[in-house]
Legacy VTK file of the C-alpha trace (Angstrom):
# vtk DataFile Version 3.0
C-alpha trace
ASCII
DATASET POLYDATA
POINTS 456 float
57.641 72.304 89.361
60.973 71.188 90.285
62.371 71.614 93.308
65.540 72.572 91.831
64.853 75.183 88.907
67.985 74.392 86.743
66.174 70.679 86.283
63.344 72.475 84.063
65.924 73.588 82.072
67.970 71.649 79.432
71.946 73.215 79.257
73.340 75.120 76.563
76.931 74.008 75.087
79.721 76.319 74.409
78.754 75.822 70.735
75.429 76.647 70.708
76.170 79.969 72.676
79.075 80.857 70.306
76.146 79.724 67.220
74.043 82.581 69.407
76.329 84.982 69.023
77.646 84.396 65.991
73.795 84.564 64.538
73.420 88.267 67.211
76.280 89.682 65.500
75.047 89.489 61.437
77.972 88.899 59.757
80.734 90.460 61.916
83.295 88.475 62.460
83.634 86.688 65.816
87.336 86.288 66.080
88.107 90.416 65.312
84.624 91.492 67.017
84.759 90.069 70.383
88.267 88.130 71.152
90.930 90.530 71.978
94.718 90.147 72.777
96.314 91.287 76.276
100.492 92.510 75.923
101.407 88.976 77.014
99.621 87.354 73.851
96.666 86.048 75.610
93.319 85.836 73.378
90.128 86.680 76.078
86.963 85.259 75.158
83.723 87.006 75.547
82.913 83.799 77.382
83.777 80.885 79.327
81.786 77.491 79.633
82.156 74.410 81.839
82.398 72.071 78.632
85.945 73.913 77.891
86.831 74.220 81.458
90.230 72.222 82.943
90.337 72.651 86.478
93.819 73.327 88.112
94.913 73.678 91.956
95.687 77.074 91.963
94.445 77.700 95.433
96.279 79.015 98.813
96.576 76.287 101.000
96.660 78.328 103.869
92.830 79.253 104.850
93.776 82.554 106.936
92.186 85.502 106.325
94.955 88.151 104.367
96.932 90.414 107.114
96.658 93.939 106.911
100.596 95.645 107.052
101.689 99.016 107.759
104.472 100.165 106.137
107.041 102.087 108.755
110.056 103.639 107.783
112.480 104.019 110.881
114.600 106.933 111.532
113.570 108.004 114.798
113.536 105.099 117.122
110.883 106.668 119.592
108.389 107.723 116.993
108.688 104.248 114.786
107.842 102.524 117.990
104.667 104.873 118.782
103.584 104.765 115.385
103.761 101.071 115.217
101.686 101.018 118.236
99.277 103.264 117.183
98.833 101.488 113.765
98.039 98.178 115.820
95.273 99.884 118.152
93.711 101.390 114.641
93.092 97.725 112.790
96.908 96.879 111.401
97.796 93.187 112.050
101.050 93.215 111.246
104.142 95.858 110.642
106.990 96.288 107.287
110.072 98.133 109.164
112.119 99.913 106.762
115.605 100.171 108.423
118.209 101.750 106.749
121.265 101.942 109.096
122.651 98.755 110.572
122.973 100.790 113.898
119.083 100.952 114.979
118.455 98.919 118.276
116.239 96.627 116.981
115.434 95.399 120.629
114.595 98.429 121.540
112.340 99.090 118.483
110.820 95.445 118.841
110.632 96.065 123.120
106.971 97.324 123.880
105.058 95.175 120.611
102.802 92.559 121.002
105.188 90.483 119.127
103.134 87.150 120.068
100.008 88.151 117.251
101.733 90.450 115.447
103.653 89.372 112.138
106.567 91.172 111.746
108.257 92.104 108.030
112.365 94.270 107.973
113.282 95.324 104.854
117.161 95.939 105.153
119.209 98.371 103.429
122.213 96.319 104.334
123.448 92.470 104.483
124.409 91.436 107.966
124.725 88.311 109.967
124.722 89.927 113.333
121.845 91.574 112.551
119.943 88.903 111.261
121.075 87.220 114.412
119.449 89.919 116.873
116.181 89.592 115.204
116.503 86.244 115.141
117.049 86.076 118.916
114.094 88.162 119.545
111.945 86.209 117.912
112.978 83.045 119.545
112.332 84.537 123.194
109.424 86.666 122.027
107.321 83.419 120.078
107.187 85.758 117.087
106.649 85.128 113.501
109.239 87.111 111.477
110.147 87.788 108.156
113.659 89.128 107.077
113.555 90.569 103.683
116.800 89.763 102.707
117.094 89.985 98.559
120.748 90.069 97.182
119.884 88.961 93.582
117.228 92.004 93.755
119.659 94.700 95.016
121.350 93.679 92.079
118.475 94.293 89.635
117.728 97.470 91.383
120.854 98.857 91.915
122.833 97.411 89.247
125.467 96.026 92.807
125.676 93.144 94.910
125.803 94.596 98.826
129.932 93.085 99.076
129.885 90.700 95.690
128.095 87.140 94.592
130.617 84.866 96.610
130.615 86.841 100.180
126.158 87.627 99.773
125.619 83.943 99.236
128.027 83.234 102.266
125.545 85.427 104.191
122.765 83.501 103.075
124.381 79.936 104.135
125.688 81.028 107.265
121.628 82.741 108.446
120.393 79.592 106.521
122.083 77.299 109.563
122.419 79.927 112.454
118.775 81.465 112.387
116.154 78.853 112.931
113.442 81.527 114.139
112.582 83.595 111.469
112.181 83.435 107.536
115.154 85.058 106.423
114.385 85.121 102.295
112.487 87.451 100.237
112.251 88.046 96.594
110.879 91.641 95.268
108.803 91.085 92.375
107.665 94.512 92.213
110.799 95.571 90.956
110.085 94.022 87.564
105.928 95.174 87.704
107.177 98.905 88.541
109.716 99.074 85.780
106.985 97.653 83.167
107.380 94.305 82.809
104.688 92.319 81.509
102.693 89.717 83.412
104.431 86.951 81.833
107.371 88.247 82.505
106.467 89.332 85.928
106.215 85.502 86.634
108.824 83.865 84.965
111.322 86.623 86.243
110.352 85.791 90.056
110.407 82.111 89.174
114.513 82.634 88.030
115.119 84.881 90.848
113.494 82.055 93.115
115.859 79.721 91.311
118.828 81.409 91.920
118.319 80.864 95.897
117.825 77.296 95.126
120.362 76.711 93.390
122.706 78.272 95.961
121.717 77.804 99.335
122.444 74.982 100.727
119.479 74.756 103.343
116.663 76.615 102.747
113.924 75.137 105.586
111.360 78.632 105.609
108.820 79.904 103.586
110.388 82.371 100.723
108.523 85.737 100.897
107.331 86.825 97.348
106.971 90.590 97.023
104.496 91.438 94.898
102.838 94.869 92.939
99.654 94.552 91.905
98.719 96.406 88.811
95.155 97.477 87.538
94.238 95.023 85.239
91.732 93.253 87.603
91.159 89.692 86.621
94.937 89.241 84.995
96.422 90.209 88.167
94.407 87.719 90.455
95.515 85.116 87.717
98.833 85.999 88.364
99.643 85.509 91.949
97.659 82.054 91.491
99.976 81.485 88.684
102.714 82.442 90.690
101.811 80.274 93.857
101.403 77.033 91.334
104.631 77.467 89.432
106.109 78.517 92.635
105.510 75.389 94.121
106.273 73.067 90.823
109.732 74.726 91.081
110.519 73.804 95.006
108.998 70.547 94.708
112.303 70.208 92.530
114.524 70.780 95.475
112.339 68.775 97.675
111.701 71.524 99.015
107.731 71.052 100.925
106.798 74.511 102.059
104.907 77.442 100.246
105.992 80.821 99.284
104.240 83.744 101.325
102.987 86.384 99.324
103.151 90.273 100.304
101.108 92.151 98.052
101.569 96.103 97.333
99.593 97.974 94.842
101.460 98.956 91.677
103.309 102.345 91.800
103.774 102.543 87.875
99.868 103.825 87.231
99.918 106.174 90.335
99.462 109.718 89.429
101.012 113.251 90.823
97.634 115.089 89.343
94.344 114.291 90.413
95.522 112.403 93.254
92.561 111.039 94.634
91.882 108.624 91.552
94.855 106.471 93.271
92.341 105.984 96.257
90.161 104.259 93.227
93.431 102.000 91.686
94.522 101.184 95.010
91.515 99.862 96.236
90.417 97.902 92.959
94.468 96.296 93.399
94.018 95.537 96.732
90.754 93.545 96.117
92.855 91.582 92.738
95.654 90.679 95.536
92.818 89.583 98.340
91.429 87.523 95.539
94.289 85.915 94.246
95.626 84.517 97.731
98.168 87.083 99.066
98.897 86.169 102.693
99.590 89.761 103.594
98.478 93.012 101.956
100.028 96.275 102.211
98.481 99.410 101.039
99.764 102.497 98.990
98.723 105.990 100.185
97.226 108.230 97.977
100.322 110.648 98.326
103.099 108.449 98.496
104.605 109.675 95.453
104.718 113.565 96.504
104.152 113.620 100.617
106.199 112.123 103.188
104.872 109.590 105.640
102.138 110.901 107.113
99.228 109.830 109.947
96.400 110.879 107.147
97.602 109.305 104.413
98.880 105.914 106.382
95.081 106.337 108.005
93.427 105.967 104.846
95.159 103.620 103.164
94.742 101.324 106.177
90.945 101.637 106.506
90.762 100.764 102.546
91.932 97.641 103.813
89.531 97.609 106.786
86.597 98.047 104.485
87.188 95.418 102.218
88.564 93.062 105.160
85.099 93.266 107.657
82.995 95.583 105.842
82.992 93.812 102.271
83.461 90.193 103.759
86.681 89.686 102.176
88.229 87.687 105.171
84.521 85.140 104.548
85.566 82.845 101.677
89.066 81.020 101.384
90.072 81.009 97.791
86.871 82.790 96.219
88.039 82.856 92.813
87.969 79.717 92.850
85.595 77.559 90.135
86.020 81.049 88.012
86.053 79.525 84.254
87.826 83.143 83.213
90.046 83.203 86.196
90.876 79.649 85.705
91.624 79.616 82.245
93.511 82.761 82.388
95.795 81.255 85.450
96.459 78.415 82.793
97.502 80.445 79.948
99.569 82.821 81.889
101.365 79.890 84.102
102.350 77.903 80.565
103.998 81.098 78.748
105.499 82.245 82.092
106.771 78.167 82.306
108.355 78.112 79.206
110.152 81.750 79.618
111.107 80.822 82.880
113.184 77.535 81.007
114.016 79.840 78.025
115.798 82.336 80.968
117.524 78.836 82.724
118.625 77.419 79.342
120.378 80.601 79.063
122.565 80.709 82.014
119.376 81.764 84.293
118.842 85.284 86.308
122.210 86.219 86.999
123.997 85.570 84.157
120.911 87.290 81.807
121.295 90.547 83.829
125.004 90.683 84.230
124.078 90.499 80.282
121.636 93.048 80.137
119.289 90.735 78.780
116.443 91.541 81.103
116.753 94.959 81.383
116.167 95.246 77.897
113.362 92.355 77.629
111.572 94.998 80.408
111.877 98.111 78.684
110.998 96.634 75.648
108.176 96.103 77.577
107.497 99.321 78.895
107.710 101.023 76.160
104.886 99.473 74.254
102.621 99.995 77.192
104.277 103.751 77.557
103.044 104.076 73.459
99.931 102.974 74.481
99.572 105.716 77.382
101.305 108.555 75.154
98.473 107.892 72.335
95.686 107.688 74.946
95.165 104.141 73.685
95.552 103.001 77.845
94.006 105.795 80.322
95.102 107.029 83.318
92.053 109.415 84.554
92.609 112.518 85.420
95.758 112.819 83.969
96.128 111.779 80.150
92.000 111.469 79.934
89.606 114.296 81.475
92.589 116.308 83.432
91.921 118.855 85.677
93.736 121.869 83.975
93.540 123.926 86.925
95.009 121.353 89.259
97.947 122.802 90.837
101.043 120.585 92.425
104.404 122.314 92.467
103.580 124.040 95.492
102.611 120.318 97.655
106.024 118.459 96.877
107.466 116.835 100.137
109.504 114.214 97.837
110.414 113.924 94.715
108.060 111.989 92.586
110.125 111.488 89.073
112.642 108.577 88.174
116.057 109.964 90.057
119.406 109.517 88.322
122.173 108.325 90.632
125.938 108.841 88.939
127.434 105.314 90.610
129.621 102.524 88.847
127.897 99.464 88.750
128.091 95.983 88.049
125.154 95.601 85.790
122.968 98.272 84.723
120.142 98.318 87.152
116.438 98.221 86.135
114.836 101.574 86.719
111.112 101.804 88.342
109.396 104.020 86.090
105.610 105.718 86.099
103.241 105.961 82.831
102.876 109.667 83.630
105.930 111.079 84.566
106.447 112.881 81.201
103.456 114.212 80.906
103.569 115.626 84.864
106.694 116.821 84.242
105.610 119.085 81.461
102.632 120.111 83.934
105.121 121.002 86.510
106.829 123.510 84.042
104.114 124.559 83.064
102.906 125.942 86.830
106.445 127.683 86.781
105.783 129.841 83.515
101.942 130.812 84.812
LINES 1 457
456 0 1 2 3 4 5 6 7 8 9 10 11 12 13 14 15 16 17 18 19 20 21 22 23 24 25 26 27 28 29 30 31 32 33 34 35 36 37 38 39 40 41 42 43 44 45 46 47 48 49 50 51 52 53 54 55 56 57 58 59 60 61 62 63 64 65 66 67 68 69 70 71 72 73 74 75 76 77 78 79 80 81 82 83 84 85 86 87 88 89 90 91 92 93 94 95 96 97 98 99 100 101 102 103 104 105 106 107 108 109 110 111 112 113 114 115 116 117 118 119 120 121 122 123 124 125 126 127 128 129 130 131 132 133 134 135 136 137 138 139 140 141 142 143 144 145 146 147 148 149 150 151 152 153 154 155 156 157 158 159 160 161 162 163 164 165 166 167 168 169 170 171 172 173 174 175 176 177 178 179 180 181 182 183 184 185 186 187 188 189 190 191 192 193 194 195 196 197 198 199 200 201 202 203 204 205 206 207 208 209 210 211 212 213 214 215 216 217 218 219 220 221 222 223 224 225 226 227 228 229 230 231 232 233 234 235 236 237 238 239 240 241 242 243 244 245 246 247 248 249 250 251 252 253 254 255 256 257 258 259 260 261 262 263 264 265 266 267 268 269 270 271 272 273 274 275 276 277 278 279 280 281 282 283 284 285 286 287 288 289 290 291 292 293 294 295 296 297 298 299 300 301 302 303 304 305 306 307 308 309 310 311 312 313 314 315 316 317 318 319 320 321 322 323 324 325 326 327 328 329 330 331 332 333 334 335 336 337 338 339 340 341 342 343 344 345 346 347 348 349 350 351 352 353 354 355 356 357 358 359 360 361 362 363 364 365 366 367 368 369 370 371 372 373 374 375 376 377 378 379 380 381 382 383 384 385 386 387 388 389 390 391 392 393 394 395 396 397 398 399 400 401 402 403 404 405 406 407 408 409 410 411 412 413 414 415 416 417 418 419 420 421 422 423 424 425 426 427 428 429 430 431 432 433 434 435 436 437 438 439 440 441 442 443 444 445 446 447 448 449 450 451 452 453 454 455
């Protein structure tokens, strides 16, 4: 006998396994049995062979094991700081600071950190330079990697405004693109478009214009751009999609001349996440963490099981970080650099999904690009379009969210544990364009629930 067993046997084409099939399945047809269409008009196979397989780089380049980030909103200065040390001794690597007021000492905040291996991420409520600047200084003295999450094309998606207007933002952006050499002072939230029920096309081709629009109007842009990115429950699609994003990512900057890669902070999906039956999101945010770990996010940042009802909370922020700890030492996770690599499925679907993204992405730019399409209201309605179909789908029980439109709990009870608000919240503003509204499968349904708990 062989030493290697595959030599005693001869291989088996494509063809002759589809002629298998076909000859298993008496009659049925193939195409209508077995091939089935995803919302963004790909055909799956029920199989993928080497004789049909085109290999593309789709692979991070950078062979670092994914970060684990805690998300910390900061109100009070003392507490943010202990908390953020805390969250470091319990197996976080690096730290998301939510700051909403352009008053917080961030030198203070920054002060007692191990700023030297700890990556740091600020989302801003605001556009300033000086503020920029002070992070930018500590960073410089401190030898700490830092990434601003500065987004003005996505404040305008979100909330329908520039933060001052197009010409004075993009200033901004020129003058930190020149004065702050220390930190990575771009970011581009792609969950926007996931939450509010884009497709995955769409998902990609959107974050390719909104990249664009940067490029096309900075001047110098010598950093890595941060890519924010939900991560939805369709398991293989989504790994396919933040390779697809990292490879048309790159074909766009090469472009510019630009040479660097974008850095990719993944965040499970809020737009499945359920108010009933709670615990189910420990299941979804799990199974989306592993699709982000998979598909080459640099940094992944978990969703508690009660973020949509409970405030911040030391439970909550405790088990949503050891979900991350499992899969990071406990399921090997951080072993194997680019594992999905060599997947025919994987592969193929990264190809599919990368050419109908491509040619959306120079449908959108033929068209004015980003901008122009949303000061149009072109987006906005290409999303809800969108979200609608997969909101018919839900409605019918055609797409299942456990627990809540498939085997619910009836006697599950919720009004009385509401810390927050956990429904779409209508703010009476004037805006520029009309923003694009984050939106969960379930609300209607919960919200019905809700009243219902009121009658009984």
């Amino acid at each position: 006998m062989s030493e290697n067993l595959f030599d005693d046997f001869s291989p088996v084409s494509s063809k002759q396994w589809k002629q298998q099939i076909q000859y298993e399945l008496k009659g049925a047809d193939y195409n209508e049995t077995l091939v089935w269409e995803s919302p963004e008009g790909i055909k799956v196979k029920p199989f993928y062979h080497l004789d049909e397989f085109e290999r593309t780089n789709t692979s991070n380049p950078n062979t670092e094991s994914f970060k684990i980030t805690q998300n910390i909103f900061v109100h009070d200065l003392d507490k943010s700081v202990g908390r953020a040390l805390e969250t470091l001794n319990r197996g976080a690597e690096s730290i998301r600071f939510t700051i909403e007021e352009e008053t917080c000492n961030v030198e203070k905040l920054l002060e007692k950190l191990p700023l030297e291996k700890t990556t740091l991420y600020f989302h801003l409520s605001f556009l300033s330079i000086d503020f920029v600047k002070r992070i930018d200084t500590v960073a410089k003295t401190r030898n700490a990697q830092v990434f601003v999450q500065i987004d003005p094309v996505g404040n305008l998606a979100k909330e329908g405004n520039w933060y001052h207007n197009l010409e004075t933002d993009f200033d901004i952006l020129n003058t930190l693109s020149i004065s702050c050499q220390n930190i990575n002072f771009l970011s581009i939230d792609a969950s926007l478009y996931q939450n509010a029920g884009a497709n995955i096309v769409q998902q990609i081709a959107y974050t390719l214009a909104h990249a664009n629009e940067y490029f096309n109007r900075i001047a110098t842009i010598s950093k890595p751009i941060v890519l924010q990115v939900a991560v939805g429950t369709n398991y293989f699609f989504e790994i396919a999609k933040l390779r697809s994003l990292r490879l048309l990512f790159d074909l766009v900057a090469k472009e510019y001349d630009h040479n660097f890669q974008c850095h990719i902070l993944a965040i499970p999906s809020k737009r499945n996440k359920t108010l009933y039956d709670y615990n189910v999101n420990l299941l979804r945010t799990t199974t989306e963490c592993m699709s982000a770990i998979l598909g080459g996010a640099d940094a992944v940042s978990n969703l508690a099981y009660d973020a949509l009802y409970h405030k911040d909370n030391e439970f909550g922020d405790r088990i949503s970080r050891n979900q991350l700890l499992v899969l990071k030492h406990e399921s090997y996770f951080d072993k194997v650099a680019n594992p999905a690599d060599g997947s025919y499925y994987i592969e193929s679907l990264t190809q599919q999904l990368s050419e109908k993204a491509l040619a959306l992405f120079k449908d959108i730019e033929a068209n004015g690009g980003l901008v122009t399409q949303l000061i149009e209201g072109t987006i906005q309605r290409k999303i809800q379009e969108s979200a609608q179909k997969e909101q018919e789908l839900f409605d019918s029980g055609k797409e299942i969210l456990l627990g809540t439109n498939k085997y619910p709990n009836k006697n599950d009870r919720m009004s009385h544990d509401l810390e927050l608000f956990p429904f779409v919240k209508s703010k009476q503003r004037k805006t520029l364009v009309a923003p694009i509204i984050e939106k969960r499968l379930a609300e209607k349904m919960e919200m019905e629930r809700l009243e219902s708990e009121k009658e009984n």
